[in-house]
MARVOTI-744479 format. One record per residue (C-alpha): residue number from 1; residue in one letter; x, y, z. Coordinates in steps of 0.001 Angstrom, whole numbers, plus 500000, padded with zeros to 6 digits. Last residue first. Example, Ala and Ser with C-alpha at 12.3 -4.5 7.8 and 13.67 -1.06 7.14 Angstrom:
2
2 | S | 513670 | 498940 | 507140
1 | A | 512300 | 495500 | 507800
//
This chain:
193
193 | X | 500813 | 491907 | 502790
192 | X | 497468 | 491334 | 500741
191 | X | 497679 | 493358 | 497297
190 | X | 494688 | 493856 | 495564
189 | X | 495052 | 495889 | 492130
188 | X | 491320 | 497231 | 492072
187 | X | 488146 | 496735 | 490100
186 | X | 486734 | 496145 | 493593
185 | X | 489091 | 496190 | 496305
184 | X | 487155 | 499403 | 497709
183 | X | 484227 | 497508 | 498091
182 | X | 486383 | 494651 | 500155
181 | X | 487493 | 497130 | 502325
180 | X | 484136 | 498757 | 503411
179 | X | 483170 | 494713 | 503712
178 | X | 485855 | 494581 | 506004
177 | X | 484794 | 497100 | 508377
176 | X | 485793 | 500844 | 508914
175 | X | 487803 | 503492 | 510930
174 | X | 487640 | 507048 | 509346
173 | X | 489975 | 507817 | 507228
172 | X | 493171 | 508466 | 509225
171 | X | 495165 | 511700 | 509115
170 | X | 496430 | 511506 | 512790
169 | X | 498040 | 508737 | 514151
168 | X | 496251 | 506554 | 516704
167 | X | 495580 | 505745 | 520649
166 | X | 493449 | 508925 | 519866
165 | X | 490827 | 506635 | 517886
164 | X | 490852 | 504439 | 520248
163 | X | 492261 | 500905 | 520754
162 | X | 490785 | 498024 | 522899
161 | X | 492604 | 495261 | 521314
160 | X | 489173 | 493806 | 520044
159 | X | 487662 | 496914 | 519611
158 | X | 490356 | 498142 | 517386
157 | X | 490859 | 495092 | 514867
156 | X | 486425 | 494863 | 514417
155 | X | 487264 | 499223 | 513244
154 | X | 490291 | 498437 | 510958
153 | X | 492315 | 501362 | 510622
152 | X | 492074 | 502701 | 506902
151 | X | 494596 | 504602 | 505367
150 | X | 493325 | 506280 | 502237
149 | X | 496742 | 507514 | 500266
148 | X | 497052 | 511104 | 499559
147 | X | 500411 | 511971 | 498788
146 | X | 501188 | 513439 | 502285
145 | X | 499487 | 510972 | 504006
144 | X | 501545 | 508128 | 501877
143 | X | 504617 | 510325 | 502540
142 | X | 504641 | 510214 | 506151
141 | X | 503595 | 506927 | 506302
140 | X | 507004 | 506871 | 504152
139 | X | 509186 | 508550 | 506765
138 | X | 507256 | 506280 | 509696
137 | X | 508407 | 503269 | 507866
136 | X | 512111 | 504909 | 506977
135 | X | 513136 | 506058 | 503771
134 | X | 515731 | 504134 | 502052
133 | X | 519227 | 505957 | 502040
132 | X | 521576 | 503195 | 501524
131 | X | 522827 | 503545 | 504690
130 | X | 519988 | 504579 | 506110
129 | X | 518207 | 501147 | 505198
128 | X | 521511 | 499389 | 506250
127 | X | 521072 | 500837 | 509918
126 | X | 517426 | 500290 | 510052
125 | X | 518267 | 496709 | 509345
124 | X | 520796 | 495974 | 511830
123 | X | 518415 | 497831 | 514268
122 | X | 515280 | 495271 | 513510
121 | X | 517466 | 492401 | 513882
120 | X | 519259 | 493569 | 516691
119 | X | 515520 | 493907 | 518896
118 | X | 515541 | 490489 | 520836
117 | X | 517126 | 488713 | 517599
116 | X | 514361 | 489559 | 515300
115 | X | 515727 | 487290 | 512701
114 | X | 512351 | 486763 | 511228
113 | X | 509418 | 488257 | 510945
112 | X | 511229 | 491174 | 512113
111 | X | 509991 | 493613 | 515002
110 | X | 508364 | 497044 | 515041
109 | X | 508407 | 499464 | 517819
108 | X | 509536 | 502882 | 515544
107 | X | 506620 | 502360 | 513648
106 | X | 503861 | 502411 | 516793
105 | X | 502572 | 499607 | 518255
104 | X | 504030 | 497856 | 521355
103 | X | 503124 | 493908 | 521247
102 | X | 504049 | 492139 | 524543
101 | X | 502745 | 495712 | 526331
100 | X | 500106 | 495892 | 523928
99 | X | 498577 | 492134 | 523954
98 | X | 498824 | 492637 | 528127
97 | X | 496621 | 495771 | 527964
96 | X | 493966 | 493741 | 526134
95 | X | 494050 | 490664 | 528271
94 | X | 493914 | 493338 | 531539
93 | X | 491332 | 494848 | 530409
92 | X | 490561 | 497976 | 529171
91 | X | 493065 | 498529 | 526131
90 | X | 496579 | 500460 | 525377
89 | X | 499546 | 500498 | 526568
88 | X | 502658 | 502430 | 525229
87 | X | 501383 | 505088 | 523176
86 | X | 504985 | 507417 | 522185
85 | X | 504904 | 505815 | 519002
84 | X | 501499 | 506576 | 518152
83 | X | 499604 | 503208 | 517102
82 | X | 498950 | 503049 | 513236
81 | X | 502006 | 500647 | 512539
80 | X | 499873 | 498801 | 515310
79 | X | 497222 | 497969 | 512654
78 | X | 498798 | 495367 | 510888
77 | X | 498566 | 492972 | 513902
76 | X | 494560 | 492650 | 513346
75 | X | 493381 | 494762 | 510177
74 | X | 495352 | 498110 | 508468
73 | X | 493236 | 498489 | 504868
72 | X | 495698 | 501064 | 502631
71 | X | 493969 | 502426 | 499472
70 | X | 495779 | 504499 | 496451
69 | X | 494091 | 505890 | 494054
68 | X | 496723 | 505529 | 491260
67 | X | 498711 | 508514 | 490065
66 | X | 502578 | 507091 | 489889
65 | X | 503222 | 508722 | 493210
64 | X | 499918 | 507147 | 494724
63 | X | 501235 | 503882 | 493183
62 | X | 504972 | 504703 | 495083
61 | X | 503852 | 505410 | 498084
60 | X | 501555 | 502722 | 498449
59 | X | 504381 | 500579 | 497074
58 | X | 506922 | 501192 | 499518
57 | X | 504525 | 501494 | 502488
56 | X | 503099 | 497691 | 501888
55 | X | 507026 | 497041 | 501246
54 | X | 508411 | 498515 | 504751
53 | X | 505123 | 496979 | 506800
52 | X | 505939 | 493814 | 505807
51 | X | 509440 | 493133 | 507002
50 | X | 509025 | 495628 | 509735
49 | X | 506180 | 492851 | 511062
48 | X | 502437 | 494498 | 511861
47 | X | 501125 | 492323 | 509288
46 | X | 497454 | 492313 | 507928
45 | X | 498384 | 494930 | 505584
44 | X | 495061 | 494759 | 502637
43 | X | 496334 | 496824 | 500211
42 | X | 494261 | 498412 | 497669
41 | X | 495359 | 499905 | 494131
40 | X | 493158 | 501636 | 492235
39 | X | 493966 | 503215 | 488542
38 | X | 493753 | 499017 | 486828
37 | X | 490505 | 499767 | 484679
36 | X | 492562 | 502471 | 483229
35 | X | 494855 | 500587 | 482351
34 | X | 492917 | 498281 | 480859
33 | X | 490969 | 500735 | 478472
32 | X | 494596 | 502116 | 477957
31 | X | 496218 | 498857 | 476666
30 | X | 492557 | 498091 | 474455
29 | X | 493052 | 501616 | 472702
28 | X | 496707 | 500562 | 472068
27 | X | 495582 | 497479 | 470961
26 | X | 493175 | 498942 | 468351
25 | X | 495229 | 501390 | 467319
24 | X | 498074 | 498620 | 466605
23 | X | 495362 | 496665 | 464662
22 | X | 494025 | 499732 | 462521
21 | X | 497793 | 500605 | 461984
20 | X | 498419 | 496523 | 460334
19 | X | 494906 | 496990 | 458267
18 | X | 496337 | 500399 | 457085
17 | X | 499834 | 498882 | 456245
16 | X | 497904 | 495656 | 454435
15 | X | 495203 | 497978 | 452322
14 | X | 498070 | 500238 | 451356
13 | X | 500071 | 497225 | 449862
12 | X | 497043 | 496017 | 448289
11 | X | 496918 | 499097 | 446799
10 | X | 500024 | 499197 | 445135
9 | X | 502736 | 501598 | 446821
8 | X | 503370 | 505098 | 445712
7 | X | 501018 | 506832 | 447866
6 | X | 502397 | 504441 | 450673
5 | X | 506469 | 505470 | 449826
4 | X | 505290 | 509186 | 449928
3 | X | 504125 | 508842 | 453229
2 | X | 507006 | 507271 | 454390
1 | X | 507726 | 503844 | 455326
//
């Protein structure tokens, strides 16, 4: 309909198509009021799996790329991603030192949920991921610090397997609790992988 066709039309005719663009206005206006309600994504990666850790750096990446604030929470075996590669044990005691020789952090260490097959698993898939050209875990943590996501090491996760702050990557936020995390999952997208 043009604007000459409206001039021309009866009124209650004009009355319907601005009662129909009042509507659309107002749902448009109601899209971006929730859309901008959903800007925050948190992640909660409680997996130190490759299986898990690949998608929780997928789409951290990708919502930072897209503009939302983008938090990543690392707690219990989803904070070994964090561990240097080139740490190999880690602790005080011997329990502690044991967990990280069974369990060696780092994102060039990590295992499959399933299929692990003593390490082929894990290979088989790097190999098709660079086939097809999919970025790496440590590419993409790459990435997420580059594009500013918050990656939080879980400070109740690090005492308890006796990690330090140097037994980690650089460009951390500062280690933190869960009810930090649960804050920042306020008014957020929560994702728990």
């Amino acid at each position: 309909m043009t604007t000459e066709t409206i001039s021309a039309t009866e009124p209650s005719q004009q009355t319907a198509y601005d009662e129909m663009l009042t509507a659309l206005r107002a749902e448009l206006e109601a899209h971006e009021r929730k859309s901008a309600k959903h800007r925050n994504l948190v992640i909660f990666a409680w997996s130190g799996d490759l299986d898990r850790v690949w998608p929780t750096f997928i789409l951290a990446t990708t919502a930072a790329a897209m503009g939302m604030q983008t938090t990543v929470f690392f707690t219990f075996w989803g904070l070994f991603p964090l561990v240097k590669n080139e740490v190999r044990i880690t602790g005080e005691n011997w329990m502690q030192k044991m967990m990280s020789m069974m369990n060696r952090g780092g994102t060039e260490h990590l295992g499959l949920s399933k299929m692990n097959f003593a390490g082929a698993g894990p290979a088989m898939m790097k190999k098709l991921a660079d086939e097809h050209h999919v970025a790496s875990p440590t590419e993409l943590l790459e990435v997420a610090r580059d594009l500013g996501v918050t990656l939080i090491p879980c400070q109740m996760t690090m005492d308890l397997l006796g990690l330090e702050a140097d037994d980690l990557i650089d460009g951390l936020a500062e280690p933190a609790g869960a009810a930090s995390a649960l804050a920042e999952a306020q008014n957020a997208i929560t994702l728990f992988i």
